[in-house]
N, CA and C atoms as an extended XYZ file, in Angstrom:
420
Properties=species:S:1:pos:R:3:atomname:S:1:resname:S:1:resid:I:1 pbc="F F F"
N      -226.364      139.721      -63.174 N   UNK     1
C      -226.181      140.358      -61.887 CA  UNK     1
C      -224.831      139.995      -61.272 C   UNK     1
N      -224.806      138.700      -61.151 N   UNK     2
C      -223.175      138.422      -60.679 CA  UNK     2
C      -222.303      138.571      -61.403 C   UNK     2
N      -221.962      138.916      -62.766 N   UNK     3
C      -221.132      139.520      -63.800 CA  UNK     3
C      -221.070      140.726      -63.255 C   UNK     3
N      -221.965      141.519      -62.916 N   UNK     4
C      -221.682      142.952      -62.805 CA  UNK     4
C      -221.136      143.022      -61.189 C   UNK     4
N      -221.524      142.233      -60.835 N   UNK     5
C      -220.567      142.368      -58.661 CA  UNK     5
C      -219.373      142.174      -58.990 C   UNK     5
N      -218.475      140.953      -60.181 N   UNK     6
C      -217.793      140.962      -59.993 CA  UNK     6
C      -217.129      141.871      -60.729 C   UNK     6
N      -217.456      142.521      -61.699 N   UNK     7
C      -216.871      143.181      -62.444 CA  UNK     7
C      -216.416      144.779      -61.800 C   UNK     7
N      -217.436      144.984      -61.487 N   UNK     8
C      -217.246      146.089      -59.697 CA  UNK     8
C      -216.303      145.911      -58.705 C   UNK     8
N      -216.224      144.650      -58.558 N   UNK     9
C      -214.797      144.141      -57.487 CA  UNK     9
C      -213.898      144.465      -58.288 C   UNK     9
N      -213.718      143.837      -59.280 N   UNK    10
C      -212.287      144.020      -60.593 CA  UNK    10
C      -212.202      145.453      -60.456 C   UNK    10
N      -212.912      145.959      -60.656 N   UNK    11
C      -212.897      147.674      -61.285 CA  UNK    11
C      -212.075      148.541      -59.606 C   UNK    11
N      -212.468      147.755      -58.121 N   UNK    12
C      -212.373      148.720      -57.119 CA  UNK    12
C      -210.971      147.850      -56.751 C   UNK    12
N      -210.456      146.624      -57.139 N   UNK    13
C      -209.477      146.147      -56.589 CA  UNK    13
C      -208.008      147.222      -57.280 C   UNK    13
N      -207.189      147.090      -56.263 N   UNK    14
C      -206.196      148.008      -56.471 CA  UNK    14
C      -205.063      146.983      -57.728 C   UNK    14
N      -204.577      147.500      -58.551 N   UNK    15
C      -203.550      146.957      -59.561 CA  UNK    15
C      -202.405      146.215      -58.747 C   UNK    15
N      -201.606      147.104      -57.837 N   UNK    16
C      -200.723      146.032      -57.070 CA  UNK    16
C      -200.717      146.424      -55.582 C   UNK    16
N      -200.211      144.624      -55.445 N   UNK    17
C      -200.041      144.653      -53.703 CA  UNK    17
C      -198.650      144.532      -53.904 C   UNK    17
N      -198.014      145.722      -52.303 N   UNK    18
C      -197.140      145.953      -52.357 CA  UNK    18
C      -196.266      144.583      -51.118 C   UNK    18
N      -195.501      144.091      -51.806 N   UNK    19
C      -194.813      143.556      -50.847 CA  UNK    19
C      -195.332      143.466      -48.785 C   UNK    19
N      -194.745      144.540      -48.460 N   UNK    20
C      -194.615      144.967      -47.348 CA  UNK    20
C      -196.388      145.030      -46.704 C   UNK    20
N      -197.052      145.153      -47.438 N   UNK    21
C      -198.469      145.034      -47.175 CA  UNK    21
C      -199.235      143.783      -47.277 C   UNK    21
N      -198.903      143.049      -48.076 N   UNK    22
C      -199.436      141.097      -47.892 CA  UNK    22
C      -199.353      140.921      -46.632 C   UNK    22
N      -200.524      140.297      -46.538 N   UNK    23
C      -200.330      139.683      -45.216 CA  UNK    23
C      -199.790      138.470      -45.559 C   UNK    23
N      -198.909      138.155      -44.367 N   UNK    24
C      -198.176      137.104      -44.287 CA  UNK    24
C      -198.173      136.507      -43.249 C   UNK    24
N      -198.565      134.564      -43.197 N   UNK    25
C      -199.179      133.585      -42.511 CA  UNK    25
C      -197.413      132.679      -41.362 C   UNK    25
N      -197.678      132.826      -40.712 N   UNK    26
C      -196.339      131.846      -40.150 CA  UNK    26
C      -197.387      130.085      -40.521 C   UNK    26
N      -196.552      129.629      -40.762 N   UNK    27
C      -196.354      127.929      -41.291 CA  UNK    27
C      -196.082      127.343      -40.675 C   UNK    27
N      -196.792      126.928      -39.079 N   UNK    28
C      -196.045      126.757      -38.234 CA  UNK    28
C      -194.569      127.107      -37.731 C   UNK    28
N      -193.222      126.492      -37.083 N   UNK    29
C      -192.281      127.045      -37.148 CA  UNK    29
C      -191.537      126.728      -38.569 C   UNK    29
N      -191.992      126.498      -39.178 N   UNK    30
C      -191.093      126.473      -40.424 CA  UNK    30
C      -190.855      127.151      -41.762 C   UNK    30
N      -191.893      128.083      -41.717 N   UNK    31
C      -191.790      129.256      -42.753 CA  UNK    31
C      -193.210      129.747      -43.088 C   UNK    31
N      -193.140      130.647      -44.226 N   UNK    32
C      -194.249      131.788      -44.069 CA  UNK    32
C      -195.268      131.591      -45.442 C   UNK    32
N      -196.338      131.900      -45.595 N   UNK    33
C      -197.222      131.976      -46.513 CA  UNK    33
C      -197.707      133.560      -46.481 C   UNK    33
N      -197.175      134.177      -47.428 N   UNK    34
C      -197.481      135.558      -48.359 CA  UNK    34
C      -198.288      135.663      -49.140 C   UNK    34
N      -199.645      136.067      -48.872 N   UNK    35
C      -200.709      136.242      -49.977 CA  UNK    35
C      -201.009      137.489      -50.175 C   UNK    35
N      -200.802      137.413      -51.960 N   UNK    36
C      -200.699      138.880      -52.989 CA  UNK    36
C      -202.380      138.665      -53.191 C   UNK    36
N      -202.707      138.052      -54.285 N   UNK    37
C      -204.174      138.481      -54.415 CA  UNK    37
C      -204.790      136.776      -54.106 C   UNK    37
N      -206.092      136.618      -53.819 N   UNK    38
C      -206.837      135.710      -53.602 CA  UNK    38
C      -208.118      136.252      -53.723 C   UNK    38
N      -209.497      135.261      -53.845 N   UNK    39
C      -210.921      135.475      -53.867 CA  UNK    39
C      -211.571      137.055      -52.481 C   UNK    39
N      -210.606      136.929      -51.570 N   UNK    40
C      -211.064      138.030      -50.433 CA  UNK    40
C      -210.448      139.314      -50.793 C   UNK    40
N      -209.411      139.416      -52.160 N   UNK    41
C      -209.329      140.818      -52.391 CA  UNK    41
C      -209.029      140.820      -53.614 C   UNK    41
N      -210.393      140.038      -54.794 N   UNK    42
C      -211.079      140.561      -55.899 CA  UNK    42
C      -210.592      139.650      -57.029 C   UNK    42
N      -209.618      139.043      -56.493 N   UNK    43
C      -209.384      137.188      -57.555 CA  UNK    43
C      -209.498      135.985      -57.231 C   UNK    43
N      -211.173      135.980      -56.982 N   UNK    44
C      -211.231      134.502      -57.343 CA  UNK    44
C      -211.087      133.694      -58.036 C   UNK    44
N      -210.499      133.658      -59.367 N   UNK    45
C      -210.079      132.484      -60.496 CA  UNK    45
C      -208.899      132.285      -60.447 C   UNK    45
N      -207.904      133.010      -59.512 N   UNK    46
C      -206.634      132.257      -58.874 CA  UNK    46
C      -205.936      133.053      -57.746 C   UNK    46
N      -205.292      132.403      -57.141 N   UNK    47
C      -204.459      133.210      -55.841 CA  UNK    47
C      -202.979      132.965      -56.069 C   UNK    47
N      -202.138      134.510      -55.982 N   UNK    48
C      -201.160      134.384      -56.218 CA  UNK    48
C      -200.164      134.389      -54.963 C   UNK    48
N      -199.364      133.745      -54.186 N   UNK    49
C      -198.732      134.392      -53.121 CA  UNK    49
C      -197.146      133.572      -53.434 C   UNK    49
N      -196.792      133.710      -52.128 N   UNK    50
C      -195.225      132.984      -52.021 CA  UNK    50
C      -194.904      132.512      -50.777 C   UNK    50
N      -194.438      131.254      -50.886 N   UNK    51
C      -194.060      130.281      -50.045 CA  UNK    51
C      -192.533      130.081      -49.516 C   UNK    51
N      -192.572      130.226      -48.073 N   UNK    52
C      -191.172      129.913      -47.864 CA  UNK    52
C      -191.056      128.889      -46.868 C   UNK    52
N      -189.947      128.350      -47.293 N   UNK    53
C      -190.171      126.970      -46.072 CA  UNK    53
C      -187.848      126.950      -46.123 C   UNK    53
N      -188.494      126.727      -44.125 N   UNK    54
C      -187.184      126.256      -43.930 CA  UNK    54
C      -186.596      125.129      -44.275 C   UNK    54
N      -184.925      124.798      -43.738 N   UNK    55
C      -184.523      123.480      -43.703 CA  UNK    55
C      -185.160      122.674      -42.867 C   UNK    55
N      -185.399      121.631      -43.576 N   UNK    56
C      -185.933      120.091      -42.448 CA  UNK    56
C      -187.640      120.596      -42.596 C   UNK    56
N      -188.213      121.255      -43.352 N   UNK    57
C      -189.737      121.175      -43.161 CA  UNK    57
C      -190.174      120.185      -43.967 C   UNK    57
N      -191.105      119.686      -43.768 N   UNK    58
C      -191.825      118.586      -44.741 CA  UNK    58
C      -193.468      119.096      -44.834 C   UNK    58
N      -193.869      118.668      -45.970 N   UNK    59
C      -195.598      118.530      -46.011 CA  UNK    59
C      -195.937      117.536      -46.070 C   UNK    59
N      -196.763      116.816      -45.662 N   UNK    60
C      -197.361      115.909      -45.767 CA  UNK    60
C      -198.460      115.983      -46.966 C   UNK    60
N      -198.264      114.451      -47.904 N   UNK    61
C      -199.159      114.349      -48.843 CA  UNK    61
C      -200.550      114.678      -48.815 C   UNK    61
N      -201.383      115.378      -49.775 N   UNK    62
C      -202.555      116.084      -49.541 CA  UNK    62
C      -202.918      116.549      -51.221 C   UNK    62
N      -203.867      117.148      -51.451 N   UNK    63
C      -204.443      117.696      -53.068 CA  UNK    63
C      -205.238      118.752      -52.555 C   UNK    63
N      -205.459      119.456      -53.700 N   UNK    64
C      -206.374      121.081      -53.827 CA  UNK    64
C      -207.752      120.683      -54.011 C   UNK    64
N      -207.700      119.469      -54.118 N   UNK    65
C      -209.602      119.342      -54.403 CA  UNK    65
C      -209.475      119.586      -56.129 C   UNK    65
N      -210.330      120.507      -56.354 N   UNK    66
C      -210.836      120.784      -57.659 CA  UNK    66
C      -210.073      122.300      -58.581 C   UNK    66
N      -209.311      122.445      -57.563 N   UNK    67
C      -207.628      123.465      -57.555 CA  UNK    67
C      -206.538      123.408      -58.131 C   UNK    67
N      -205.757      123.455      -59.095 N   UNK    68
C      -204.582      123.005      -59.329 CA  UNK    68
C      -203.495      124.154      -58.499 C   UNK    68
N      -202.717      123.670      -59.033 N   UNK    69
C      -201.453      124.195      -58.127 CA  UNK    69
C      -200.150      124.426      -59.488 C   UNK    69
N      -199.578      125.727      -59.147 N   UNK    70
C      -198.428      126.274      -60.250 CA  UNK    70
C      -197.356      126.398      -58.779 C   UNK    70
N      -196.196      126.271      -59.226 N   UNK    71
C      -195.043      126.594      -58.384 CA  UNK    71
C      -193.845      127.048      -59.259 C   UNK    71
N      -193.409      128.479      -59.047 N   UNK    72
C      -192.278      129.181      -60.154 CA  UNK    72
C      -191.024      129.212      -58.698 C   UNK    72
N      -190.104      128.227      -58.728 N   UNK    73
C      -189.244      128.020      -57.641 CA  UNK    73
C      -188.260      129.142      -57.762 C   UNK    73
N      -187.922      130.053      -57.127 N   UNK    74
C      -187.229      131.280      -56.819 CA  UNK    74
C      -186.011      130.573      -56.022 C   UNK    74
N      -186.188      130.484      -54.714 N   UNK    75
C      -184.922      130.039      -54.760 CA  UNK    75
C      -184.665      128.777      -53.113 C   UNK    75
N      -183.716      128.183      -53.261 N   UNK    76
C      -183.588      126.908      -52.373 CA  UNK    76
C      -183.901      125.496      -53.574 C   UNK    76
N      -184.163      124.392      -52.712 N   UNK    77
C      -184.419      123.193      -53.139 CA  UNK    77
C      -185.664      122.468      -52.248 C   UNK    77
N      -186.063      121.618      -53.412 N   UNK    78
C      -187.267      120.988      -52.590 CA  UNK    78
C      -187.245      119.242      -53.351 C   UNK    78
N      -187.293      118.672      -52.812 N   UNK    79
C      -187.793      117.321      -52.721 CA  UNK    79
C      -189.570      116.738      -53.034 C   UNK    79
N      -190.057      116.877      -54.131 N   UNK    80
C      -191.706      116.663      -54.726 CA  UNK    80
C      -191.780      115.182      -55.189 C   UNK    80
N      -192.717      114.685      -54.370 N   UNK    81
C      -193.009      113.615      -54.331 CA  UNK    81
C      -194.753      113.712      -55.180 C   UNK    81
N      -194.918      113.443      -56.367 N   UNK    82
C      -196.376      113.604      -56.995 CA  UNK    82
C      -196.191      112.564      -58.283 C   UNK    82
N      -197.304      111.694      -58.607 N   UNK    83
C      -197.819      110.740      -59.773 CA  UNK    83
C      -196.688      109.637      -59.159 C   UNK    83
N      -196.709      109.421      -58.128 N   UNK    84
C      -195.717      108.288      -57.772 CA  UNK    84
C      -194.069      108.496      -58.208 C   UNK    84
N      -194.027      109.762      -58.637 N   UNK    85
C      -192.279      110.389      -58.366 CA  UNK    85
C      -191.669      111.110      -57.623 C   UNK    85
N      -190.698      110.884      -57.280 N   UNK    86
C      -189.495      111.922      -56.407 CA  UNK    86
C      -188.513      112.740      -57.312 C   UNK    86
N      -189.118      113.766      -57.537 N   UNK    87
C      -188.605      114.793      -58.020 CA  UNK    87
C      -187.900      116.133      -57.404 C   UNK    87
N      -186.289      116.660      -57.928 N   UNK    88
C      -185.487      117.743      -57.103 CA  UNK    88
C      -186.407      118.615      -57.657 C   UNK    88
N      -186.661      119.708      -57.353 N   UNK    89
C      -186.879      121.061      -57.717 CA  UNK    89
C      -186.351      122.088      -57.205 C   UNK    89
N      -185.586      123.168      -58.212 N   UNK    90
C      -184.438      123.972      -57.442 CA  UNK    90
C      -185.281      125.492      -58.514 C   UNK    90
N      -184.083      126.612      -57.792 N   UNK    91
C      -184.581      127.719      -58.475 CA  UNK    91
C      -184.218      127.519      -59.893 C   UNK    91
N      -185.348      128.453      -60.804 N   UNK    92
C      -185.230      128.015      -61.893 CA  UNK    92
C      -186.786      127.441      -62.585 C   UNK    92
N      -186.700      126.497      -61.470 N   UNK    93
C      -188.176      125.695      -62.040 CA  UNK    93
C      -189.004      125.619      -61.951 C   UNK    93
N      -190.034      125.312      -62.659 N   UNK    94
C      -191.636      125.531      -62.808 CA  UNK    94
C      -192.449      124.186      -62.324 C   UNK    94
N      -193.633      124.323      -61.996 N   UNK    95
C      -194.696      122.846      -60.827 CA  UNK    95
C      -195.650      123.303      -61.506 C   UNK    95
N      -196.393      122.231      -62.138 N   UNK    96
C      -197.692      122.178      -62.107 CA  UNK    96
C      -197.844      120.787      -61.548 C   UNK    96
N      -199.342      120.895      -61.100 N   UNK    97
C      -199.892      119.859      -59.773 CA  UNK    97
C      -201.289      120.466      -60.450 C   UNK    97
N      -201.834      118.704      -60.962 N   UNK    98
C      -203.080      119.156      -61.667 CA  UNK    98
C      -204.331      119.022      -60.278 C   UNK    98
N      -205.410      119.358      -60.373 N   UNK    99
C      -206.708      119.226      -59.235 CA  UNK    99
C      -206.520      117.924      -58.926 C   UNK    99
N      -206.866      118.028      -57.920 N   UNK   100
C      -206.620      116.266      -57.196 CA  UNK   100
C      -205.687      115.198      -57.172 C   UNK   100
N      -204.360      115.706      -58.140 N   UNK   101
C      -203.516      115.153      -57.887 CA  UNK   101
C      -202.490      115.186      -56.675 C   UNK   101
N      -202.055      114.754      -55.561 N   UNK   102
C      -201.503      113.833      -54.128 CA  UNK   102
C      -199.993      114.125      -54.352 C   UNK   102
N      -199.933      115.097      -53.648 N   UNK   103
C      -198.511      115.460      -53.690 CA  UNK   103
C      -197.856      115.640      -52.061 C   UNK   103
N      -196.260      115.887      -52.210 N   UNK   104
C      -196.050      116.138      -51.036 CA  UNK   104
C      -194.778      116.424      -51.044 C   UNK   104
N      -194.023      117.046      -50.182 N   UNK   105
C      -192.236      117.768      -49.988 CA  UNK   105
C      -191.782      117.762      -48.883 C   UNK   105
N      -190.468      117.726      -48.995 N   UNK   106
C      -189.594      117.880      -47.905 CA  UNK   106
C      -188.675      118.543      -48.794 C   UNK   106
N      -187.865      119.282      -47.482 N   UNK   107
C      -186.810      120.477      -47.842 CA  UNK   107
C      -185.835      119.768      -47.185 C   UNK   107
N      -184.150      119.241      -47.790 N   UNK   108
C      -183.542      118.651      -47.346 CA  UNK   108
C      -183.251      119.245      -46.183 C   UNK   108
N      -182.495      118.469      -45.228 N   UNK   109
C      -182.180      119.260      -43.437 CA  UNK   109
C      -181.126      119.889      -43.968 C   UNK   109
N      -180.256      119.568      -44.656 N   UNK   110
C      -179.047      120.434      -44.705 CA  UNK   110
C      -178.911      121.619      -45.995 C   UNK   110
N      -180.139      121.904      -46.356 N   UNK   111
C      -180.322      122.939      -47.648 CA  UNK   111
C      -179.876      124.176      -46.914 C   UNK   111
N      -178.962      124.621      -47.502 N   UNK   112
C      -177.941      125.814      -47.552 CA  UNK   112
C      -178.786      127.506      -47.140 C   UNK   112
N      -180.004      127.205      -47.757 N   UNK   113
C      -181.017      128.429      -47.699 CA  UNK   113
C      -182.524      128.043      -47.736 C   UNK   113
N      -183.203      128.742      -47.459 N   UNK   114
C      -184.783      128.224      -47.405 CA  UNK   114
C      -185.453      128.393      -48.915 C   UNK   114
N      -186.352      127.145      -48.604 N   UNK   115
C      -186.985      127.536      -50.440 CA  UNK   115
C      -188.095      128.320      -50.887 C   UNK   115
N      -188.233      129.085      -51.457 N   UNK   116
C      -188.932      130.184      -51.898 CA  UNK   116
C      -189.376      129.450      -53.161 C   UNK   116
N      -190.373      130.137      -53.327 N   UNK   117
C      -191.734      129.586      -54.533 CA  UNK   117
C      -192.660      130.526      -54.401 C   UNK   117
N      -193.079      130.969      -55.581 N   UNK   118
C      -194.432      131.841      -56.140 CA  UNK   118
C      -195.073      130.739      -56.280 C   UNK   118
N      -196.327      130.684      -55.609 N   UNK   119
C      -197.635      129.434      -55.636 CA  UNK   119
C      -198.608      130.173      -55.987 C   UNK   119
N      -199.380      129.507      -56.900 N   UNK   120
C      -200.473      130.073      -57.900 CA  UNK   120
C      -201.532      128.515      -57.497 C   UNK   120
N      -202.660      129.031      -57.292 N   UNK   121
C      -203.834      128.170      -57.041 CA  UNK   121
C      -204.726      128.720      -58.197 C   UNK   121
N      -205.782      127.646      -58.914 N   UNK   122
C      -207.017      128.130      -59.949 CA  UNK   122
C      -207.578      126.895      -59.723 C   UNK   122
N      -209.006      127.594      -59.702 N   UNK   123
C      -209.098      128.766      -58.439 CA  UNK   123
C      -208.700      128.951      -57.551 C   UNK   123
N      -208.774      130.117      -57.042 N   UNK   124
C      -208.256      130.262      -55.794 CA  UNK   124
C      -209.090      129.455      -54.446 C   UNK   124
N      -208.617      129.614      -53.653 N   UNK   125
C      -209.355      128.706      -52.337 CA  UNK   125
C      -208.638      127.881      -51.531 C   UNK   125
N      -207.590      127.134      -51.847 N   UNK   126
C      -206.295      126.305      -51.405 CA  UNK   126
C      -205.786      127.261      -49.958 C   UNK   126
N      -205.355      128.432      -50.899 N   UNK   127
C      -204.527      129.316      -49.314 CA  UNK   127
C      -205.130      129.813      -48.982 C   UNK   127
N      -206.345      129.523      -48.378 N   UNK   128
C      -207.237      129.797      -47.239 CA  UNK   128
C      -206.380      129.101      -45.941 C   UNK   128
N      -206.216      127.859      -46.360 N   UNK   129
C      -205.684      126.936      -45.167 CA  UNK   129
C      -204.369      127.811      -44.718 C   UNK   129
N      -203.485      129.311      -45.169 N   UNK   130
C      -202.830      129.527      -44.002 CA  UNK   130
C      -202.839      130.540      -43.216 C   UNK   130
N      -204.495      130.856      -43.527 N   UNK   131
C      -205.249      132.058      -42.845 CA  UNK   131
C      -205.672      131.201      -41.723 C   UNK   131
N      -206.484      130.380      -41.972 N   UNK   132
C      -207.144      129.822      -41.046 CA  UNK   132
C      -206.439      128.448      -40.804 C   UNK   132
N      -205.563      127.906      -40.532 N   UNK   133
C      -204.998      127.022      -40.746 CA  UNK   133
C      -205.721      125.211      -39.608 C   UNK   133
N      -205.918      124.489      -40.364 N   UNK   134
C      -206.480      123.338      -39.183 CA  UNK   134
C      -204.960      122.997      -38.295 C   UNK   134
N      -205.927      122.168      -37.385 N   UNK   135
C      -205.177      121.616      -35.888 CA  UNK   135
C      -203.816      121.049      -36.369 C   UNK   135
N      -203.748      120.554      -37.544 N   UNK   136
C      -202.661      119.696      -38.299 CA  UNK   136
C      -202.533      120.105      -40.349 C   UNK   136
N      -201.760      121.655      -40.115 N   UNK   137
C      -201.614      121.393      -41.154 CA  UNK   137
C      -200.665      121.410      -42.267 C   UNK   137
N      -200.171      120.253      -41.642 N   UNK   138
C      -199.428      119.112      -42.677 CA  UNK   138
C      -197.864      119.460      -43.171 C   UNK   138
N      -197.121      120.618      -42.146 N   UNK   139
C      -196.093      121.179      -42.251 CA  UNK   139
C      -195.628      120.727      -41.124 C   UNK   139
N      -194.370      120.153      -41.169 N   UNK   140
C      -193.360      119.725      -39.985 CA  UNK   140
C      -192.261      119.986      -40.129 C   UNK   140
């Protein structure tokens, strides 16, 4: 029975979201969360969107739970702090962040342009938090 609901969702979900139609989350003042597909429009086994964060934003350390996390860096620089390293990440490069592994970033203050990233969650469920976002979350 639940094979066939979801397979019905698959079948009625549209092939692509167009840019201009994602809804897109403000990040507090520091940049935006763009979600292409997620569990609320017919992929729950991962969510694809894109992340932009200004100069001087930081996240505070945090994990997906039972989620991993992909990051295909488009463009800017970021500062990844995960498994007890400080790692650059610039366009070009690829993030994986396994489930429950404690990560966290800052975007240098003086980065030239904001950093852009395609973020992939499996499952999906992670970017819920910038729909509904809590009292504190974890962007400065």
């Amino acid at each position: 029975m639940l094979s066939a609901l979801l397979l019905a969702v698959a079948l009625t979900a549209e092939p692509v979201v167009r840019g201009k139609d994602a809804p897109r989350y403000p990040i507090g003042d520091k940049g935006f969360a763009t979600l292409f597909w997620n569990a609320q429009n017919g992929s729950p086994n991962v969510s694809v969107g894109q992340l932009e964060l200004k100069a001087g934003a930081t996240v505070a350390e945090h994990d997906h739970g039972a989620a991993a996390e992909y990051l295909v860096v488009k463009q800017g620089v970021c500062e990844l702090t995960t498994g007890g390293q400080t790692v650059v990440v610039k366009a070009g490069d690829a993030v994986f962040l396994p489930a429950g592994q404690k990560h966290s970033a800052k975007i240098p203050a003086d980065a030239k342009e904001p950093f852009v990233a395609v973020q992939l969650y499996a499952p999906a469920g992670p970017e819920q938090r910038f729909v509904k976002p809590p009292p504190d979350a974890g962007v400065k």
